[in-house]
N, C-alpha and C positions, 0 to 999 in steps of 0.2 A: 517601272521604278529602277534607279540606276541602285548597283551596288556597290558599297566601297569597299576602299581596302588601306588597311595601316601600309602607310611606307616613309622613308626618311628621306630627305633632300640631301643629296650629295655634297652641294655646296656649302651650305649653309650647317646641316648634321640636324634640324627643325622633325621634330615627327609632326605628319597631317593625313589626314584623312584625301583619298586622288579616288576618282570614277576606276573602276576596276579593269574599263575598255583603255585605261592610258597606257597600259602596258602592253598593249597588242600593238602599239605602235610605237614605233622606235626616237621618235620625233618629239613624241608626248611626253617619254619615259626617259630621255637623254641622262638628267638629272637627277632621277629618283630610284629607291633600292627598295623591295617589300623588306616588312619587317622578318626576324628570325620568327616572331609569332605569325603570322601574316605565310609566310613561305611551308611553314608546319599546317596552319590547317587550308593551304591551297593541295597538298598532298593526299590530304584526307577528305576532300569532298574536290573532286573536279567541274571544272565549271560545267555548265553544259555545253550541247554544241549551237549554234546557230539553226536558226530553223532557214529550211530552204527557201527560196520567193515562189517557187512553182509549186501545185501538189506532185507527188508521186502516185502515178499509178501503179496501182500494184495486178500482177497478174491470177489473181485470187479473184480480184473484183467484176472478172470478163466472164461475160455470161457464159455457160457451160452448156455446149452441144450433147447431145445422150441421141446415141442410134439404138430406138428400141423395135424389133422388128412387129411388123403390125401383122396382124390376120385380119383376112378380112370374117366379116359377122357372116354368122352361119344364114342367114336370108339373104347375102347378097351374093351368093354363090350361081356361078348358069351351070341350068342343067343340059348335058346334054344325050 
């Protein structure tokens, strides 16, 4: 779900409700200014970020070699 944001029309001085991604583009946003409300609570909760397209591996997740030194079992011993 898209979210919005208060902003005014430069041209015109119009308040409207714009997608919140207008202003990540310069193109979009030529002509519109978030509001003084609008600019106060983008400071106080930032957007999030974008999620990546790839996962990330994490080095945490890679299985974990352990060198445990072995004995062998007391009946597999040669006598000599």
């Amino acid at each position: 779900m898209a979210q919005f944001v208060d902003a005014y029309d430069k041209t015109t001085g119009e308040k409207s409700l714009v997608p919140a991604h207008f202003f990540d583009f310069p193109t979009l946003s030529r002509n519109l200014s978030k509001t003084p409300r609008q600019n106060k609570a983008d400071e106080r909760k930032p957007r999030p970020k974008p999620k990546a397209s790839e996962p990330v591996a994490f080095s945490d997740s890679a299985p974990v070699e352990t060198s445990t030194p072995t004995t062998p079992a007391t009946g597999d011993q040669d006598e000599e």
